[in-house]
C-alpha positions in Angstrom: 39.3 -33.6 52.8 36.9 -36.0 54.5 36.8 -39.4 53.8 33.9 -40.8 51.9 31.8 -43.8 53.4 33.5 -46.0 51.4 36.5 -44.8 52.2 36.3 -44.6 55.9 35.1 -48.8 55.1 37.9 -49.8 53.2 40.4 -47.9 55.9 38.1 -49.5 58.7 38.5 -53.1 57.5 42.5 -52.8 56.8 43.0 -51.5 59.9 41.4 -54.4 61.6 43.5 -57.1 59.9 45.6 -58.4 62.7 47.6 -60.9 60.3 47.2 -61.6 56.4 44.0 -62.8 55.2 44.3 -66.4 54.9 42.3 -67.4 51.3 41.8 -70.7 49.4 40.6 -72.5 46.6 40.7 -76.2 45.8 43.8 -75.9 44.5 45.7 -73.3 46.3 46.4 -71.1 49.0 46.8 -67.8 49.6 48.5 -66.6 53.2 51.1 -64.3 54.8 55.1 -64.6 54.5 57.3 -67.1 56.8 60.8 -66.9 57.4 61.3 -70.1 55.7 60.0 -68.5 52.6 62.7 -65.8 51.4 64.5 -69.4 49.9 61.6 -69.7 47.8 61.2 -66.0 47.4 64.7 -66.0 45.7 64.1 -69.1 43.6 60.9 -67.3 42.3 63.0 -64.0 41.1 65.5 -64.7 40.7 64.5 -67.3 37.3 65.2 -65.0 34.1 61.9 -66.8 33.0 60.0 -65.3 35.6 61.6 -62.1 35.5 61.4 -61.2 31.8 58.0 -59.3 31.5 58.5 -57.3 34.8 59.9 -54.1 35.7 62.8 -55.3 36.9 65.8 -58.0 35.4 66.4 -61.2 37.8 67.4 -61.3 42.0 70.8 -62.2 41.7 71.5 -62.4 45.4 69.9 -64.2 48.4 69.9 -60.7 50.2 67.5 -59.2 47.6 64.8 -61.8 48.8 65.8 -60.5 52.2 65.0 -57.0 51.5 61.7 -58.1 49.4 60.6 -60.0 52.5 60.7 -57.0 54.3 58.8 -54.8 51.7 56.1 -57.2 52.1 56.1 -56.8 55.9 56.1 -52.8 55.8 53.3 -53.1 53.2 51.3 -54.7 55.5 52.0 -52.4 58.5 51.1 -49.8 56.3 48.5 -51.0 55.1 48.8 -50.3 51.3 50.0 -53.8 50.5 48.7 -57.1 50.5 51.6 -59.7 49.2 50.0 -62.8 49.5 52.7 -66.4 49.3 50.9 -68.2 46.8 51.3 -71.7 48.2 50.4 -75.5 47.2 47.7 -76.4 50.1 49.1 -80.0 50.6 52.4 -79.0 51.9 52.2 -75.1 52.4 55.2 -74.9 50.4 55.8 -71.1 48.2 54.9 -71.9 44.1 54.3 -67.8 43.9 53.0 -64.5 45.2 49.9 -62.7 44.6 49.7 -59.1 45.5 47.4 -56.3 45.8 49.7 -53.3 46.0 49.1 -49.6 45.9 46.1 -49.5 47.9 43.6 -46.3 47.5 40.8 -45.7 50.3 40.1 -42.5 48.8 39.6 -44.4 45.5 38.4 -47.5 46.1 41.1 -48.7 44.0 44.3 -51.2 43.8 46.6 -52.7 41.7 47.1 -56.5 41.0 49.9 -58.7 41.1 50.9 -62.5 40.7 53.8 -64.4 40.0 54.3 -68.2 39.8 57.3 -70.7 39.4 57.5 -71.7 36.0 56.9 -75.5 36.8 53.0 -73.9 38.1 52.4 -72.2 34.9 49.6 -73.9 32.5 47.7 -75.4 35.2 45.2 -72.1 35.8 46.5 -71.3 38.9 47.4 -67.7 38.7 44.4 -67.2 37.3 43.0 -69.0 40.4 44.7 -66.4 42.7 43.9 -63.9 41.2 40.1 -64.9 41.8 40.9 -65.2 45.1 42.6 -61.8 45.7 40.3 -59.9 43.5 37.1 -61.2 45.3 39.1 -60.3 48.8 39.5 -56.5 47.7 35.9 -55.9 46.0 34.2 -58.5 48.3 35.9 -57.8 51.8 37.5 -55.0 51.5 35.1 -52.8 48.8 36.9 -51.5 46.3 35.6 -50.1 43.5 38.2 -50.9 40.8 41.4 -52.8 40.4 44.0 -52.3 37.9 47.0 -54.2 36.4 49.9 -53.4 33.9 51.7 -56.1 31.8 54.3 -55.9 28.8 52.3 -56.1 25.8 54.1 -59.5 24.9 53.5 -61.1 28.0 50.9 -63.1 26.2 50.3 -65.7 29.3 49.8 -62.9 31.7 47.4 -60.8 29.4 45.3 -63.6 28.7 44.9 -64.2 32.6 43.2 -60.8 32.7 41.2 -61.1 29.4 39.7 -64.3 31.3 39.0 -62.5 34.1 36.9 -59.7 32.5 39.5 -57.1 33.3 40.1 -54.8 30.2 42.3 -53.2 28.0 42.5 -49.6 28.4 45.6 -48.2 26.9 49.0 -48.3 26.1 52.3 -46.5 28.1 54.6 -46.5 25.7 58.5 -46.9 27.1 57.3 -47.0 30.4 59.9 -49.7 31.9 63.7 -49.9 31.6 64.7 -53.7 31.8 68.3 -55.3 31.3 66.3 -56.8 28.3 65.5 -53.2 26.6 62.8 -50.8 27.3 59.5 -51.5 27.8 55.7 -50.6 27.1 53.5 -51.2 29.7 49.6 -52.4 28.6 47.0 -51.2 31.2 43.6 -53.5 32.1 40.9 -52.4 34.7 38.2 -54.4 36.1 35.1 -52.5 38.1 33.3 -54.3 40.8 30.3 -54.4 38.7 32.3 -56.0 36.2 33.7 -58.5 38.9 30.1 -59.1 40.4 28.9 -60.1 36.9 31.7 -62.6 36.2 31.4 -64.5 39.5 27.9 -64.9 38.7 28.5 -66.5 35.6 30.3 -68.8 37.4 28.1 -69.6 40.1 28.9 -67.7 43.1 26.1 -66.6 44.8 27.5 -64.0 47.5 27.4 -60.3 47.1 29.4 -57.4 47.9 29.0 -55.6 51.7 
């Protein structure tokens, strides 16, 4: 099947990335992994408090960070990943990631991510990635839609998304199998007209390609 224009854009502009998109706000950065970052990869998931609404129970060895270090790196050669380090600008240190994973040319679509060390949560700040990442895929990139999944109790999480404008489209029921018990998983989308209209509310003044 032939690509569709955009498409054959979105696979055009991955495949010109030489190195992670460097992004920032005020407040935060977003940039591509470093060695020296697989210490704070493991503090990150390896904290139960962290770990409780995902998909998957705490790291428990350092060699787990290894291993996700690298499925960052092959996401990014394949071009279906983008796992941002979320990091604090003053001293480039790791407080997080942000992630747009899963990719789709032919769909103009991706998933998002974030995660942030507990001491960051509160402040806004995944909600400030987010903004970041989002605006990267629609803005830079041109997708079409992004999606997210979150255990219905994950309350912080959830309202991240309802701030963003993302909504609530259904319920998986059972979806996840976690040390903690089994898990639903709560599905949100957000469509770049969506995304459009709640920058402008905000006062961005830049459009889509």
């Amino acid at each position: 099947m032939r690509d569709s224009p955009s498409a054959q854009h979105i696979r055009g502009r991955l495949a010109t990335l030489a190195e992670f998109p460097v992004l920032e706000s005020d407040r935060i950065r977003l940039r591509g992994l470093r060695e020296d970052d697989i210490a704070g990869l493991y503090r990150l998931f390896s904290d139960p408090r962290v770990m409780r609404y995902w998909s998957r129970g705490p790291m428990t060895e350092h060699a787990e960070a290894v291993d996700y270090a690298k499925t960052i790196l092959d996401g990014f050669t394949q071009r279906t990943v983008l796992n941002w380090i979320v990091a604090d600008p003053a001293t480039d240190a790791l407080i997080g990631t942000c992630t747009l994973y899963e990719i789709n040319p032919t769909h103009a679509r991706a998933g998002l991510g974030y995660a942030l060390l507990p001491d960051c949560w509160g402040q806004g700040l995944a909600g400030e990635a987010a903004t970041l990442a989002i605006s990267y895929g629609v803005l830079e990139l041109g997708l079409h839609r992004i999606e997210a999944d979150t255990e219905p109790n994950n309350l912080r999480s959830n309202a991240v998304l309802d701030k963003l404008g993302f909504r609530r489209e259904g319920l998986l029921r059972q979806r996840f199998h976690h040390p903690d018990g089994i898990q639903d998983s709560l599905v949100f989308g957000l469509l770049k007209a969506e995304w459009l209209a709640y920058l402008n509310t905000r006062g961005y003044r830049f459009g889509a390609d």
